[in-house]
ROVOVO-974209 format. One record per atom (N, C-alpha, C): atom name; residue in one letter; residue number from 0; x, z, y. Coordinates in Angstrom, 3 decimals. Each point is the difference from the previous one (the first is absolute). Example, Ala and Ser with C-alpha at 12.3 -4.5 7.8 and 13.67 -1.06 7.14 Angstrom:
# residues 2
<N, a, 0, <13.190, 7.800, -5.690>> <CA, a, 0, <-0.890, 0.000, 1.190>> <C, a, 0, <0.900, 0.000, 1.200>> <N, s, 1, <-0.350, -0.720, 1.050>> <CA, s, 1, <0.820, 0.060, 1.190>> <C, s, 1, <-0.770, 0.730, 1.090>> 
END
This chain:
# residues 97
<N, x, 0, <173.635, 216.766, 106.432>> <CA, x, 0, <1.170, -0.779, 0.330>> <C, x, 0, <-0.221, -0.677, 1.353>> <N, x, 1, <1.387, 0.506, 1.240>> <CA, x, 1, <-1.061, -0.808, 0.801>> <C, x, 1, <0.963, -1.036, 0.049>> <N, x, 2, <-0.698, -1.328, 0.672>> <CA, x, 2, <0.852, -1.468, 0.250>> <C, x, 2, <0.466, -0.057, 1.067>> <N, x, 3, <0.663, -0.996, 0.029>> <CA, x, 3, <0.867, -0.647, 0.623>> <C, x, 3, <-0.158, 0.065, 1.261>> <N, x, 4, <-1.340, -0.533, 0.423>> <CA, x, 4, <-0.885, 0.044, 1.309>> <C, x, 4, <-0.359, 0.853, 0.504>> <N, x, 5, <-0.678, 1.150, -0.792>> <CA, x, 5, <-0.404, 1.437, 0.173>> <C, x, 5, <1.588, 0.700, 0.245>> <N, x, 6, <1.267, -0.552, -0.660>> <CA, x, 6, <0.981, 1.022, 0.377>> <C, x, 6, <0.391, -0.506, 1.857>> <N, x, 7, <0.008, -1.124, 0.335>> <CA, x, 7, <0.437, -0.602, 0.793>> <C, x, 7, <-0.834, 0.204, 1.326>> <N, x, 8, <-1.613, 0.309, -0.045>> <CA, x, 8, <-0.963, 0.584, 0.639>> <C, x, 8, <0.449, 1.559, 0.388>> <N, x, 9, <0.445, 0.729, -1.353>> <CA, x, 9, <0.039, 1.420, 0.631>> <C, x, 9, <1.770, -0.051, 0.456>> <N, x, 10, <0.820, -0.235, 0.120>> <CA, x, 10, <1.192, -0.330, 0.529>> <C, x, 10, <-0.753, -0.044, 1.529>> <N, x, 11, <-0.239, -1.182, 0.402>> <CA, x, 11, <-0.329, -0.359, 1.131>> <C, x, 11, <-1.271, 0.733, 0.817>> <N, x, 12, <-0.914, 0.544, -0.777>> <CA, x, 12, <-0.671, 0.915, 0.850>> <C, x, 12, <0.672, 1.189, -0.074>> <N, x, 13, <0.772, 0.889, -0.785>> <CA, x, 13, <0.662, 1.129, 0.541>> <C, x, 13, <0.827, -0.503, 1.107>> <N, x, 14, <0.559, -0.704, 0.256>> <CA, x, 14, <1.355, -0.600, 0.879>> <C, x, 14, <-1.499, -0.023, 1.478>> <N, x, 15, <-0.880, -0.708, -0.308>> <CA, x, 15, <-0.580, 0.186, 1.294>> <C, x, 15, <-0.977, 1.105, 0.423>> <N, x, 16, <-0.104, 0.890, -0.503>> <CA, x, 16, <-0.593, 0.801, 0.071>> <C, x, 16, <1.216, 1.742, 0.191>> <N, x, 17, <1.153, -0.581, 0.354>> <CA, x, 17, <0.538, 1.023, -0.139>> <C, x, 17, <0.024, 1.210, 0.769>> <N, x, 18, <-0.431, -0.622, 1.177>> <CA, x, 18, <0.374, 0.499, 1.584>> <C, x, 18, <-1.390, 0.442, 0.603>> <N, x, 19, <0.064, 0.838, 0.829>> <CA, x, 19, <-1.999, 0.167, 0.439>> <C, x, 19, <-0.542, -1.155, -0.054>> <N, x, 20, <-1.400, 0.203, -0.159>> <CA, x, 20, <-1.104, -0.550, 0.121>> <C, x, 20, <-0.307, -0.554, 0.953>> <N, x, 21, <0.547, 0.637, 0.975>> <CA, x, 21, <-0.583, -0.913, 1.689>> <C, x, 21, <1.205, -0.722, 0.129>> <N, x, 22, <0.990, -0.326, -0.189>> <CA, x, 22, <1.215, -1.184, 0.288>> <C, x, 22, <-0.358, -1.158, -1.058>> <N, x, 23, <-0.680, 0.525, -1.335>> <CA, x, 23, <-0.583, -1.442, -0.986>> <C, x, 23, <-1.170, -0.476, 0.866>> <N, x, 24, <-0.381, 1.043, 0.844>> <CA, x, 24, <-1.749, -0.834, 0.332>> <C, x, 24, <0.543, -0.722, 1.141>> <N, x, 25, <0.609, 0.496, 1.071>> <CA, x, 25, <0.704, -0.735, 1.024>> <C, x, 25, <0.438, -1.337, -0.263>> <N, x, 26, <1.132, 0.111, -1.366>> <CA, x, 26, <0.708, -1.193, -0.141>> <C, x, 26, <-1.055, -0.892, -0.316>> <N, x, 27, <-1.187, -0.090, -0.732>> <CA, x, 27, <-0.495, -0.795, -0.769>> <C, x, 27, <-1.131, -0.111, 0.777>> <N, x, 28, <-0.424, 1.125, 0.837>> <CA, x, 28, <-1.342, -0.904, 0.918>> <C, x, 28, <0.405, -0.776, 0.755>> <N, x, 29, <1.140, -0.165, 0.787>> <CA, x, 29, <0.739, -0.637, 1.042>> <C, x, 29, <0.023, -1.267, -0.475>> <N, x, 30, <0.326, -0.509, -1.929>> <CA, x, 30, <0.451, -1.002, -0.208>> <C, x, 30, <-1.357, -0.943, -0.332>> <N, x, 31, <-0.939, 1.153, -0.465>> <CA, x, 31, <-1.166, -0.890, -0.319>> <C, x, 31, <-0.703, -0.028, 1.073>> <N, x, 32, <0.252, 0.874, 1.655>> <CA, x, 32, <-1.080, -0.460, 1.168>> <C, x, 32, <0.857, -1.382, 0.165>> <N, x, 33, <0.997, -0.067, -0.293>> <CA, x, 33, <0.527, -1.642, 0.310>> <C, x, 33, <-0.390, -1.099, -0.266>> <N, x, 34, <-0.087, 0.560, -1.917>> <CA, x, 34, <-1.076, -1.277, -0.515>> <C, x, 34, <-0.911, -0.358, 0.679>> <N, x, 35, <-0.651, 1.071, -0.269>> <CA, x, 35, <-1.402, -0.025, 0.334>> <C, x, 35, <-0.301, -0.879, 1.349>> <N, x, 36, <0.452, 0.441, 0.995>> <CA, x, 36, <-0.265, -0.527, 1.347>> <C, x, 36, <0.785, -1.452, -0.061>> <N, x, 37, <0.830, -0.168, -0.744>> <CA, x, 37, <0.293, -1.746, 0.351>> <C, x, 37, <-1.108, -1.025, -1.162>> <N, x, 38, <-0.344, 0.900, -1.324>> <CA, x, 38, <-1.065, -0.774, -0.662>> <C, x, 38, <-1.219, -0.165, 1.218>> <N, x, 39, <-0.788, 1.240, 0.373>> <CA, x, 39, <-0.716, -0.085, 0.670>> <C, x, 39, <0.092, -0.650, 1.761>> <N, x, 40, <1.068, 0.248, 0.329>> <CA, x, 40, <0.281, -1.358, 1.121>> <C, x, 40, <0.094, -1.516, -0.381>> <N, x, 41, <0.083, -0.458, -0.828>> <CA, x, 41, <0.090, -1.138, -0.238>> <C, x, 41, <-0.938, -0.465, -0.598>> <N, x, 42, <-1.019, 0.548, -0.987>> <CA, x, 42, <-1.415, -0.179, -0.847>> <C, x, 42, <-0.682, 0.161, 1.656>> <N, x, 43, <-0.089, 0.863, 0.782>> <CA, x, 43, <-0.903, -0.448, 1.171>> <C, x, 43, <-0.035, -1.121, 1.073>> <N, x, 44, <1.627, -0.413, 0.160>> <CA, x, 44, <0.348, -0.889, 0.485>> <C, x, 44, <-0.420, -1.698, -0.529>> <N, x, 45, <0.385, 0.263, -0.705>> <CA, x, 45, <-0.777, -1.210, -1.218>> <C, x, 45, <-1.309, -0.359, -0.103>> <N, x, 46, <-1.211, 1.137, -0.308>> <CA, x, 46, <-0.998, 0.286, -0.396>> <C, x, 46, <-0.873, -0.304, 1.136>> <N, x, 47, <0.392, 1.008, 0.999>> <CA, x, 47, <-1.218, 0.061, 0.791>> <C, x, 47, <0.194, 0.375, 1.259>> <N, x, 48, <-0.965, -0.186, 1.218>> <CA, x, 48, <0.498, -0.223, 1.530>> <C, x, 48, <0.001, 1.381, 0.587>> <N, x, 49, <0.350, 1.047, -0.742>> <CA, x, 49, <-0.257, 1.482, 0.587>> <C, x, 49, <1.347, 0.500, 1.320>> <N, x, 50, <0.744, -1.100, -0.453>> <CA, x, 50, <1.038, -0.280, 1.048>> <C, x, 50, <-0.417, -0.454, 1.440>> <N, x, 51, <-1.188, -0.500, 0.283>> <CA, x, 51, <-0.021, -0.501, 1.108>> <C, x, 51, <-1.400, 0.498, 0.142>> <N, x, 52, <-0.755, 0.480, -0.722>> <CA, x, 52, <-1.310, 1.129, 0.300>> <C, x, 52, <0.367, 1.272, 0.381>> <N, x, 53, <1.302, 0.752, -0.698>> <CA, x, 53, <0.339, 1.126, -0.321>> <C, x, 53, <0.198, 0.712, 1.114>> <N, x, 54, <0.735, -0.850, 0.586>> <CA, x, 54, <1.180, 0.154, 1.435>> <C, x, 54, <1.009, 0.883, -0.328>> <N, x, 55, <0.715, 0.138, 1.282>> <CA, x, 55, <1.407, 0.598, -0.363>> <C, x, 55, <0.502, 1.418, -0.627>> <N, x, 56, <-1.042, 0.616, -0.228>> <CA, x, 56, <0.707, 1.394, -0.724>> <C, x, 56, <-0.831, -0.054, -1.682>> <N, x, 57, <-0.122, -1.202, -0.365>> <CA, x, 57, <-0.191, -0.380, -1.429>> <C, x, 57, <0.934, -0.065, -0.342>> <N, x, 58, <1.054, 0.143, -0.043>> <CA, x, 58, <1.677, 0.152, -0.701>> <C, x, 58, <0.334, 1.800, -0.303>> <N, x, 59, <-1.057, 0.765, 0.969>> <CA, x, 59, <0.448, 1.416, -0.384>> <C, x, 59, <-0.960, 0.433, -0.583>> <N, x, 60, <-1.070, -0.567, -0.548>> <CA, x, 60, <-1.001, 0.173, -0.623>> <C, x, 60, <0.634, -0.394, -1.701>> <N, x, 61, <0.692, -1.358, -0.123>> <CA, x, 61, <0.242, -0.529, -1.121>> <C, x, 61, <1.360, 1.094, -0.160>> <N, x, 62, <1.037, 0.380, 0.813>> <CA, x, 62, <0.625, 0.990, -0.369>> <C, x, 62, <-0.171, 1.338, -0.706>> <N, x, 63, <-1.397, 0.384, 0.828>> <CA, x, 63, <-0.756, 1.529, -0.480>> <C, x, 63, <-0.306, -0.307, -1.307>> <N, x, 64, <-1.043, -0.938, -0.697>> <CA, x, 64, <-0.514, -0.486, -1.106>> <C, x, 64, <1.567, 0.165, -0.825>> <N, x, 65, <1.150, -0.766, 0.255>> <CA, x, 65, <1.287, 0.188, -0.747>> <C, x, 65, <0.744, 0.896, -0.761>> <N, x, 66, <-0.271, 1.074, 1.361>> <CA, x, 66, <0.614, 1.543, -0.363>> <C, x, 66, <-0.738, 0.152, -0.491>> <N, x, 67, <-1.425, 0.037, -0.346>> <CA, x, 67, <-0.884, 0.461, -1.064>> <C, x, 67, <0.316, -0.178, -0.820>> <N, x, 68, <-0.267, -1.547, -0.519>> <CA, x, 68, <0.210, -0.472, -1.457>> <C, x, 68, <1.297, 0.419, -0.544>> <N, x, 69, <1.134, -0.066, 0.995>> <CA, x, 69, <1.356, 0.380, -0.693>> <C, x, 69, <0.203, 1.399, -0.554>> <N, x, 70, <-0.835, 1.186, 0.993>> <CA, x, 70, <-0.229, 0.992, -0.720>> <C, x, 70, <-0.750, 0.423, -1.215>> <N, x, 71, <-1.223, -0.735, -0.330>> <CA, x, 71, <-0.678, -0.223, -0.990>> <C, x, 71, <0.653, -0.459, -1.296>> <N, x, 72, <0.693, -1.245, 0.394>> <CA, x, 72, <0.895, -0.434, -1.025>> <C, x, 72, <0.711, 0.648, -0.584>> <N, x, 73, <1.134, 1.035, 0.791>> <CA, x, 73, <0.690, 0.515, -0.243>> <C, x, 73, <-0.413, 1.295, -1.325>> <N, x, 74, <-0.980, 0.854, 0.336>> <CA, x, 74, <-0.509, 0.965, -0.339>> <C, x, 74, <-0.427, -0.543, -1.487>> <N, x, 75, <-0.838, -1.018, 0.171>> <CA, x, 75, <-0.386, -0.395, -1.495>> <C, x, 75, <1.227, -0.391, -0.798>> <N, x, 76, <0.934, -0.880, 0.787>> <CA, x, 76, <1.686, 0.075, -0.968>> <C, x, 76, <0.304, 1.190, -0.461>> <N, x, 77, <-0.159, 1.048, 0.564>> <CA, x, 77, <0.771, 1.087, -0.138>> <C, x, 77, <-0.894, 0.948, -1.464>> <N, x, 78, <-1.372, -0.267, 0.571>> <CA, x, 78, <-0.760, 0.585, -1.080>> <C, x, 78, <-0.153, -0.567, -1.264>> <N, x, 79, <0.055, -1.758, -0.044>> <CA, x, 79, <0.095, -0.103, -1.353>> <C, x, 79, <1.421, -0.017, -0.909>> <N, x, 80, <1.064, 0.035, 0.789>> <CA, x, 80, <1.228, 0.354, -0.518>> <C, x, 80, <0.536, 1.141, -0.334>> <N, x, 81, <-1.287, 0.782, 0.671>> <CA, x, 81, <0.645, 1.739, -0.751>> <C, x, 81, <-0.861, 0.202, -1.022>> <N, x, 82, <-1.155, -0.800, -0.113>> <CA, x, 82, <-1.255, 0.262, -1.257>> <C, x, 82, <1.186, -1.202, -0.935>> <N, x, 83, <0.419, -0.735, 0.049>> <CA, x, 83, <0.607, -0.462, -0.933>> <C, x, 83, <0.975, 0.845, -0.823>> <N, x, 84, <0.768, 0.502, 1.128>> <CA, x, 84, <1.524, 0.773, -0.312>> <C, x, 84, <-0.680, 1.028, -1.020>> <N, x, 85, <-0.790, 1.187, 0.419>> <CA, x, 85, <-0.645, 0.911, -0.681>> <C, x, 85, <-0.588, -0.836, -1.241>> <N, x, 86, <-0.395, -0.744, 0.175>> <CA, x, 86, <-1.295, -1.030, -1.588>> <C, x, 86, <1.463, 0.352, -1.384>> <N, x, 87, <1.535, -0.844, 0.558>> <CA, x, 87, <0.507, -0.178, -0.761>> <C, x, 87, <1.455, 0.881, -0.464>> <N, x, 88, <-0.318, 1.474, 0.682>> <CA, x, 88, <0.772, 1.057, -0.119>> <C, x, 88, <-0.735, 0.462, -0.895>> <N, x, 89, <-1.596, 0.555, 0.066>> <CA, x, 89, <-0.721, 0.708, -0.790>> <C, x, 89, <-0.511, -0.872, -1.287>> <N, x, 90, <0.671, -1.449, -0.306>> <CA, x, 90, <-0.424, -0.348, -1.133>> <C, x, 90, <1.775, 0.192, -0.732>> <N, x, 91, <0.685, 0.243, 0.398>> <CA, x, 91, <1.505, -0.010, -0.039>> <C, x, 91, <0.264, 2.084, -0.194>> <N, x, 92, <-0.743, 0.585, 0.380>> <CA, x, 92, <-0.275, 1.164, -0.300>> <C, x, 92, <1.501, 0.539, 0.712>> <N, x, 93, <0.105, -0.803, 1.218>> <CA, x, 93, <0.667, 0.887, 0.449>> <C, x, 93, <0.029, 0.408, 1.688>> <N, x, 94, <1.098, 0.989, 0.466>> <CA, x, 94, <-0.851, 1.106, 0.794>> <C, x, 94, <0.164, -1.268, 1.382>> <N, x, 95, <-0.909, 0.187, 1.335>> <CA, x, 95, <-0.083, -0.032, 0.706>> <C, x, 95, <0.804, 0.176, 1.514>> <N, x, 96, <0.391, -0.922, 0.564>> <CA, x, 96, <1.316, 0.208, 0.850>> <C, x, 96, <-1.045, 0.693, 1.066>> 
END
């Protein structure tokens, strides 16, 4: 039987997952290099003087680090939401989109 949550999970990951693979990774690394780089601009700003050791192309350094993590992020979203989707089709015994 699945619930409420589990129905509302696979609703919303088919809906985002509908379209290629590289327009979900696009949309979603873009949103988490955002996070990422304003958490991490502001935890350094705060923290510690790498701002005024760093010098001026420490902003495209904390950018590069961004696009990383946002891609990273992304990928592991993507992977544990399809190991989910599959977990609770194949206990639901049914077929596979």
């Amino acid at each position: 039987m699945i619930t409420n949550t589990e129905r509302h999970f696979i609703n919303n990951w088919l809906e985002q997952k509908s379209g290629p693979r590289w327009k979900y990774y696009l949309q979603f690394t873009m949103a988490w290099t955002v996070v990422s780089f304003l958490v991490i601009f502001f935890l350094s700003k705060l923290f510690t003087s790498a701002w005024e050791t760093a010098g001026e192309n420490f902003i495209f350094f904390l950018i590069g680090i961004s696009i990383v993590i946002g891609f990273f992020s992304t990928h592991f979203t993507y992977m544990l939401s399809e190991k989910r989707y599959k977990k609770i089709m194949k206990r639901e015994g049914k077929e596979l989109n």
